[in-house]
Backbone as JSON, one array per atom type, in Angstrom:
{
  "sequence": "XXXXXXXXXXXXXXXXXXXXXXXXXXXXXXXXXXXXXXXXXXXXXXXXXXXXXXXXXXXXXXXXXXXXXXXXXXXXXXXXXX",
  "N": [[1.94, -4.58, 18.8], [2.71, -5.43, 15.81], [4.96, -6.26, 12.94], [5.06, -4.81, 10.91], [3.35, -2.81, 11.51], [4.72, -1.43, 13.27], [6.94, -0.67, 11.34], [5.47, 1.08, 9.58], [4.91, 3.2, 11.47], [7.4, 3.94, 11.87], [8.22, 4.66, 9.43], [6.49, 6.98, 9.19], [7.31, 8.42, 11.01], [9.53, 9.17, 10.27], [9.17, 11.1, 8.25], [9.42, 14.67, 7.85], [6.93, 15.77, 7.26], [5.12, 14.47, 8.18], [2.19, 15.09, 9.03], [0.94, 15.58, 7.6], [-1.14, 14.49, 4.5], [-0.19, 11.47, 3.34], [-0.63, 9.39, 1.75], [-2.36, 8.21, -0.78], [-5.37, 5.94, -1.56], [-6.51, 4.49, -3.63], [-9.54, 2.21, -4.4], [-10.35, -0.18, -6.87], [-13.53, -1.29, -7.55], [-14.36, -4.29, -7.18], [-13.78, -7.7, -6.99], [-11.87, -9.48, -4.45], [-8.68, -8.38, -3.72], [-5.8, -8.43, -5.62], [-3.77, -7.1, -6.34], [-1.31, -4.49, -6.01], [-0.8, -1.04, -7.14], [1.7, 1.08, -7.34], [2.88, 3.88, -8.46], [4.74, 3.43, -10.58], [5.23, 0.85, -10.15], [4.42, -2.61, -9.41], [2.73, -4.45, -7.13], [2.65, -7.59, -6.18], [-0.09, -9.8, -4.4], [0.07, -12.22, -2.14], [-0.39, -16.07, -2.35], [-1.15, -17.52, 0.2], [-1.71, -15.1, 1.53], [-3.7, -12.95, 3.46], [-6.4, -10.2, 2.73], [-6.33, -7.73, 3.73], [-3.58, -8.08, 5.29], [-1.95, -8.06, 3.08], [-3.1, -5.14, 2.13], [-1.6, -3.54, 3.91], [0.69, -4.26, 3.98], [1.41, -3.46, 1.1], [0.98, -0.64, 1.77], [2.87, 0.06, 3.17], [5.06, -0.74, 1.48], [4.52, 1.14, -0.31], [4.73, 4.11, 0.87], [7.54, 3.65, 1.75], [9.12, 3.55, -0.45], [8.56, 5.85, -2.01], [9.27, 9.19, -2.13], [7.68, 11.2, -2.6], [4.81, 13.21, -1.66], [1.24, 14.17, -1.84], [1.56, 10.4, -2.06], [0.08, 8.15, -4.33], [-1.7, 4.87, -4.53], [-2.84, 2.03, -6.04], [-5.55, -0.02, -5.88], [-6.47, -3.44, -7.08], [-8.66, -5.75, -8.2], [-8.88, -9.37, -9.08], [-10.43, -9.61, -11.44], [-10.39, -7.54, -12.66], [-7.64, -7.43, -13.77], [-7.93, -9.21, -15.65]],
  "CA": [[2.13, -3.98, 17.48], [3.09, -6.29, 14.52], [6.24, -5.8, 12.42], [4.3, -4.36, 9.52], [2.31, -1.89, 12.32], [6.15, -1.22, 13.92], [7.33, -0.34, 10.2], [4.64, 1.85, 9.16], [5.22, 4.07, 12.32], [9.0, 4.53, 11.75], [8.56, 5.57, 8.15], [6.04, 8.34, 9.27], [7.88, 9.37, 12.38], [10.87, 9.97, 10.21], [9.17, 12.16, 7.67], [8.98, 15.77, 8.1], [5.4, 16.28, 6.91], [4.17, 13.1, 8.87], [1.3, 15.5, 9.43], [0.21, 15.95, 6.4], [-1.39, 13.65, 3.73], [1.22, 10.81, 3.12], [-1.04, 8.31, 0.76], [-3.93, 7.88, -1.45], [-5.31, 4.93, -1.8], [-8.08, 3.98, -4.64], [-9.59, 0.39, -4.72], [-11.11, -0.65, -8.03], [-14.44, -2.07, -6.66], [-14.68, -5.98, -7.51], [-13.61, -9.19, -5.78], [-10.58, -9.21, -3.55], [-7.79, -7.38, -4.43], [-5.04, -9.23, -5.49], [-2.22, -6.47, -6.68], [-1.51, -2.7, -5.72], [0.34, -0.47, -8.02], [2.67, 1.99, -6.72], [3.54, 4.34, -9.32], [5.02, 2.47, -11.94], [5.63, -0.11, -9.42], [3.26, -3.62, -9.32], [3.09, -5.57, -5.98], [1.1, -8.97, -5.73], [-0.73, -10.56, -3.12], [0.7, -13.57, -2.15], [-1.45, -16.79, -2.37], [-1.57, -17.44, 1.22], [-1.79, -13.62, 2.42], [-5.09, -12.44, 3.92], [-6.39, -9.54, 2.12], [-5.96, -6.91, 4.9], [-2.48, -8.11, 5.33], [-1.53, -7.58, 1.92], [-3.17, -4.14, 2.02], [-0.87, -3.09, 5.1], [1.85, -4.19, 3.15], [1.55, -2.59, 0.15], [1.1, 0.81, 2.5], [4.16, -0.07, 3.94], [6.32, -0.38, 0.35], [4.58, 2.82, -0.92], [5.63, 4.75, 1.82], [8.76, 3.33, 1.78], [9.18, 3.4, -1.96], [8.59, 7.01, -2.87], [9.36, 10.33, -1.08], [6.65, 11.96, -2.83], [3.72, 13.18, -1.19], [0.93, 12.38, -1.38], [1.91, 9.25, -2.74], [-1.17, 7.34, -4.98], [-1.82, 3.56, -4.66], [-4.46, 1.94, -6.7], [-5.97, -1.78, -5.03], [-6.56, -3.9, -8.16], [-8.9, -7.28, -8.21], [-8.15, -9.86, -10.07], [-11.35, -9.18, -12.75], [-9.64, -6.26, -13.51], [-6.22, -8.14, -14.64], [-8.28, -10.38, -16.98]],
  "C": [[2.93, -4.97, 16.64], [4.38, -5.62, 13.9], [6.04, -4.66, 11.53], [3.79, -2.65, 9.99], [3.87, -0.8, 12.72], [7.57, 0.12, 12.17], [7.08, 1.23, 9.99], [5.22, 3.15, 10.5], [6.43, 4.73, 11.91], [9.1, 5.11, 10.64], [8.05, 6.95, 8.56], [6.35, 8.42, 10.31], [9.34, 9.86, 11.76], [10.56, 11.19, 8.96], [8.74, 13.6, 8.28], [7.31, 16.37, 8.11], [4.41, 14.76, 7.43], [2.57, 13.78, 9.33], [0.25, 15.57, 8.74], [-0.57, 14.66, 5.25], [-0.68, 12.59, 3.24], [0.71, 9.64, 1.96], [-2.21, 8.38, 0.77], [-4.13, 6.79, -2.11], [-6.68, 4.65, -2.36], [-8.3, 2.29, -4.49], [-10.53, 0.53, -5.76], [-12.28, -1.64, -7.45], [-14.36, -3.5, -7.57], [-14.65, -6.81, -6.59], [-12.14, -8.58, -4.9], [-9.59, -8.83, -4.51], [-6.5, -8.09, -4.07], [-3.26, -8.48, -5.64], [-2.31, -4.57, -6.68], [-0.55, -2.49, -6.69], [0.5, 0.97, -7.61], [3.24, 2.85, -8.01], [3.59, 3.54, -10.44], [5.19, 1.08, -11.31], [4.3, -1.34, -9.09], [3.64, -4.43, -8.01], [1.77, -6.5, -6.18], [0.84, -9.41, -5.13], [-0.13, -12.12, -3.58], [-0.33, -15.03, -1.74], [-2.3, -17.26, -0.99], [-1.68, -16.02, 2.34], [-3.54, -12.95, 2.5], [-5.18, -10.81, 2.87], [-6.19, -7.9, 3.05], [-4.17, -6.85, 4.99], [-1.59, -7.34, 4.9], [-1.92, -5.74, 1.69], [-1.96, -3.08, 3.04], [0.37, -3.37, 4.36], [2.29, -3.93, 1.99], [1.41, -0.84, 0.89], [2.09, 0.65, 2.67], [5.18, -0.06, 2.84], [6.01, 0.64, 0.0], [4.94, 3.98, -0.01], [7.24, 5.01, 1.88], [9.75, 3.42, 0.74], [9.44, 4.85, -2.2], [8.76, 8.68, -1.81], [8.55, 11.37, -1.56], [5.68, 12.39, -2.26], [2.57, 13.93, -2.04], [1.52, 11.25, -2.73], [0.22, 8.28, -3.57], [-0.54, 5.68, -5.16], [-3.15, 3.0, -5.09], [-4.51, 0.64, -6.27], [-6.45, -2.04, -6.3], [-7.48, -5.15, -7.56], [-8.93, -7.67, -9.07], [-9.43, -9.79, -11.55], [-10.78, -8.38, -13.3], [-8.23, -6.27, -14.31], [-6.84, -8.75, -15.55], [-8.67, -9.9, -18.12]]
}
């Protein structure tokens, strides 16, 4: 299990409703997806980060980020910034 994999677990083993729906996650269909947005919150893929990676780690700040449930995350590619 990875750090990222190790993370993700501990957030939802410490919420109460770990049972329940904990994130929704839209992707804007295009090319690779370079930036998630968390609420009001923008994260960017980093130039050398696989795109998988980066998706696991934007789960991992929105989780971590908001005690809302469900929580909404939208996957962005970069056509859609231009």
């Amino acid at each position: 299990m990875n750090p990222l994999e190790r993370r993700t677990a501990k957030l939802e083993a410490s919420r109460p409703d770990a049972n329940q729906i904990a994130i929704i996650i839209r992707r804007v269909i295009g090319g690779e997806v370079v930036r998630a947005v968390i609420g009001d919150r923008a994260i960017e893929r980093r130039a050398d980060e696989a795109e998988d990676a980066f998706m696991e780690r934007s789960k991992v700040e929105a989780l971590a980020g908001t005690d809302r449930r469900p929580c909404r995350m939208i996957l962005l590619p970069k056509e859609v910034l231009q």
